[in-house]
N, C-alpha and C positions, 0 to 999 in steps of 0.2 A: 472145483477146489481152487482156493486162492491159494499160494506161497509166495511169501516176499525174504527176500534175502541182504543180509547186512554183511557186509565183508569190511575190514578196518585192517591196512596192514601196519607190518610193523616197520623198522628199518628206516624211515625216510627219517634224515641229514636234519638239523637243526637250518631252519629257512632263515635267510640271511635279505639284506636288503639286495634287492635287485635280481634276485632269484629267479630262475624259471619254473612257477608254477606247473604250466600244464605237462614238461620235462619231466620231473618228479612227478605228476599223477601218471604220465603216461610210463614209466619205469616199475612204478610200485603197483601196480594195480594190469588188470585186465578186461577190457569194455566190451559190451557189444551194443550193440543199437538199441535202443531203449532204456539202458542204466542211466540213472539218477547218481551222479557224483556231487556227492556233500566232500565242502573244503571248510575248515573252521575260518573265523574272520579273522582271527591273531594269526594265521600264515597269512593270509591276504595280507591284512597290514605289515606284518613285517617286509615281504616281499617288497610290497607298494612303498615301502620306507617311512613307515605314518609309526615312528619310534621317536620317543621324545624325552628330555632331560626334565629330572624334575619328579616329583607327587602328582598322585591323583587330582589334589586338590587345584597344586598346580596350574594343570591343565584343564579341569572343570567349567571356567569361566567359558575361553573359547571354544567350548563344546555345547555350552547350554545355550538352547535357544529360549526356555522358560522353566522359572522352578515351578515344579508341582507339588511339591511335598519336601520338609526335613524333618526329619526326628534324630535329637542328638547331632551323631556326625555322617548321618546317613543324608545323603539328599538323593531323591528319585526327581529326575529333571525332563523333557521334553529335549530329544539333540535337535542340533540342525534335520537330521533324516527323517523326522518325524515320529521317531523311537521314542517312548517312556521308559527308560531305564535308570536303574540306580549308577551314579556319577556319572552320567553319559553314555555308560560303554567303556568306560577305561578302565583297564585293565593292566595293573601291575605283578600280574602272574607267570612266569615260564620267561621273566626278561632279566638281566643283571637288575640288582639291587640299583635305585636311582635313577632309574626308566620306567614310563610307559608304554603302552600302545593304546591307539588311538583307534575309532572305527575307520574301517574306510572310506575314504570320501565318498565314492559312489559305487554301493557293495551292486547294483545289480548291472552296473558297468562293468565292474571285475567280473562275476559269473558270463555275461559275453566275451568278453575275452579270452577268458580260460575253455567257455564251448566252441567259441569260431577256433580255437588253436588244435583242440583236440579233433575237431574235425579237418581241420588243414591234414593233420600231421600222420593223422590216423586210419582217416576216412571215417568213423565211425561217429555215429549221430546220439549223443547222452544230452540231456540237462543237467543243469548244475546250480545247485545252492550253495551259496556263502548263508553259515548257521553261528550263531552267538548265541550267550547264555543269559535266561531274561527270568525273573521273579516274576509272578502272577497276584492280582489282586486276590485277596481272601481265600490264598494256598498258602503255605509252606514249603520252602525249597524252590530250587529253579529246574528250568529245561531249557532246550534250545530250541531256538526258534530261528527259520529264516528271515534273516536281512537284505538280505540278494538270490533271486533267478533267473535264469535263460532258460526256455523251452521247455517250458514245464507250464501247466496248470495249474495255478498255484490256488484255487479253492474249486471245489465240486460245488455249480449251484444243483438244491434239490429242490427249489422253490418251482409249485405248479404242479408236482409229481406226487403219487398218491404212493402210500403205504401196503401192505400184504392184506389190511381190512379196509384199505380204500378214503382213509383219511388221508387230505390235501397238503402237502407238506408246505411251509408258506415261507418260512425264512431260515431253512437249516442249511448251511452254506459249509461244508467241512473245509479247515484251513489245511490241506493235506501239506503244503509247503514246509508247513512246521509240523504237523505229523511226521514228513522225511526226516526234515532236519533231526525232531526229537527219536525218534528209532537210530537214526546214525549215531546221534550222541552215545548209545547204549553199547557200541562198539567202538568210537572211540576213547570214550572214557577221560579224567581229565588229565590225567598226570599220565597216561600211556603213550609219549609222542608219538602219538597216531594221527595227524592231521587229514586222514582223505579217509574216507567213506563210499563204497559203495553201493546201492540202494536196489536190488534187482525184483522184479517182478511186479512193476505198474507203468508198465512202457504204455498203456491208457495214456499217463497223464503227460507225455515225452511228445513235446511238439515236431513237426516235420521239418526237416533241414531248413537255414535259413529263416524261421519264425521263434520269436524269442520269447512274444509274447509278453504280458504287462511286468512281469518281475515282482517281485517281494512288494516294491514300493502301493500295490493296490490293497497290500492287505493291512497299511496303516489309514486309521481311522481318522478322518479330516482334523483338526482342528477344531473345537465345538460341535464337532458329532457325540463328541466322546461325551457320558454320565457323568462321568468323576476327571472332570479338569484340573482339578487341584482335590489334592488330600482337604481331610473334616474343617483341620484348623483355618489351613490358610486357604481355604472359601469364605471362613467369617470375613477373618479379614480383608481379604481382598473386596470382599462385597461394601465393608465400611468404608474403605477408602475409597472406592469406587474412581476407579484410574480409566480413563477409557481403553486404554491397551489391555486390560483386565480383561474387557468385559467377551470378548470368542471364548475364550474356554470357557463359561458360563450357557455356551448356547443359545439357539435361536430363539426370540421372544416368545413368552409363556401365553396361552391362550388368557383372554381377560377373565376367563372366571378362574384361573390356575391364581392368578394374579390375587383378586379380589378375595378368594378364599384365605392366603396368606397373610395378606394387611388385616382381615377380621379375626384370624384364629394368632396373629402373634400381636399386634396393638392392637383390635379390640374397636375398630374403626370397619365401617361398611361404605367401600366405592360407591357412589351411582356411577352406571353406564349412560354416555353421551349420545348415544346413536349412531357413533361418528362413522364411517368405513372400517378405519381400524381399529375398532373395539375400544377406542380411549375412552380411560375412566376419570371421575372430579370425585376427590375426596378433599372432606375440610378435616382439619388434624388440631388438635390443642397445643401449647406452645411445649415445647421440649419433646416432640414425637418425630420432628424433622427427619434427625439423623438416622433410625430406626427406618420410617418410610425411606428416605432416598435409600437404603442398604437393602431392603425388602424389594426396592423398584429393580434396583440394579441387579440386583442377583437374579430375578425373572425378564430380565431383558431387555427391561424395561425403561425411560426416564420420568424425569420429573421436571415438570414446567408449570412459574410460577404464572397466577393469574390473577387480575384486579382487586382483588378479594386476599384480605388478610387472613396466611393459613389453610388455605384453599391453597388445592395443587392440580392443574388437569397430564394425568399419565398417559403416556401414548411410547407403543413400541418403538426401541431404539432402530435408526438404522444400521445393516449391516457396514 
């Protein structure tokens, strides 16, 4: 039998800047060796002093490292952290009217510090998630998810291991990091100044003193790993203008028949393949198809280079 346990006390102080964290987790709470303490990111930041004058929007700019999407006055952006979230992560909730808060600069920094203090202070060996609140693609509603860990496992591979009828599990990888996060949420709650969380019964995933292990930051997905770099719209776009700073979130160049299938099924044109090593294609195009092929090239990873021949293009994978 498994049992996991969610404890969220009540009572802890409105966190001010300069605050002692692990002070307050180690007053309100009671640890033993294997508990997982969840701390929300808005104590962290406020703690960390990352309070700022001003609007969301404000603050927005220096936060985004790239837009992925607006709709209206919603913008879902890429931060510095490598988070997709709606306005960065800023958050004008639980501060005086006229403030922000900001994420933390480096959330799986703060989760070590707050485990090396609590082990200082305490002796007692927990991991710890810093957990923020994130919208999911094609859900409804949010949940929280980790930003930052210390000494935790932050995903279970199951890849290579076989099932109870012996099928090879190949890439199911559980994000348990944000599974903690999301169960703590459930006893934190939002409006309950409850900031700390405790997580008891998977001291499995609670690394050995002194190993901190990769942190949150391995369960964000590179750069052009990701499917959906940009929302529906601004992929068209971006593909027309074809910016070279565009083209990562677009991904790694398209195989040439991914490619060639594209340019016949949307203008209506058949590549020949070149032979070449890297699968470059020569299509010749009728005059007003330019723009259309360079935007079809770009978007599959591809370029376009002119050749001797008017109208005639030979495509060859962009470099990384």
């Amino acid at each position: 039998m498994t049992r996991l346990e969610v404890t969220a006390p009540d009572g802890v102080p409105e966190v001010v800047p300069g605050d002692d964290l692990v002070e307050l987790a180690l007053a309100f709470t009671e640890l033993v060796d294997g508990d997982v303490v969840v701390v929300t990111s808005k104590v962290v930041s406020k703690a960390e002093g990352r309070i700022r004058s001003g609007s969301r929007d404000d603050a927005l700019a220096g936060e985004t490292a790239r837009v992925v999407a607006r709709r209206g006055e919603t913008a879902i952006v890429r931060n510095h952290l490598g988070l997709t979230m709606a306005a960065a992560g800023i958050d004008n909730s639980n501060v005086p009217q006229g403030q922000v808060v900001l994420l933390p600069e480096d959330p799986d920094g703060s989760a070590r510090r707050i485990r090396e203090g609590i082990d200082e202070r305490s002796g007692v060996n927990v991991a710890v998630v810093v957990s923020d609140t994130a919208g999911r693609a094609w859900r409804e509603g949010q949940t929280d998810i980790a930003i930052g860990a210390a000494g935790l496992l932050v995903a279970e591979d199951y890849a290579g291991r076989t099932d109870a009828h012996g099928n090879e599990l190949a890439v199911t990888l559980p994000a348990v990091a944000d599974e903690l996060a999301g169960a703590a949420e459930l006893a934190t709650g939002k409006l309950g100044g409850r900031p700390f969380a405790v997580v008891r019964g998977r001291v499995d995933l609670v690394l050995p003193r002194g190993e901190h292990g990769p942190g949150a930051a391995a369960l964000v997905r590179p750069d052009g790993m990701d499917l959906f770099g940009y929302g529906a719209r601004e992929a068209v776009v971006r593909a027309l203008l074809a910016r070279p700073e565009d083209r990562r979130p677009f991904g790694a160049p398209a195989a040439p028949t991914e490619l060639a299938a594209a340019i016949r099924d949307v203008i209506g044109l058949l590549p020949s393949h070149t032979g070449a090593p890297d699968g470059a294609l020569v299509v010749t195009y009728p005059r007003g198809l330019s723009r259309a092929l360079a935007a079809l090239t770009f978007a599959h990873g591809w370029t376009v280079n002119a050749t001797d021949h008017p109208h005639e293009a030979r495509l060859r994978p962009a470099d990384d």
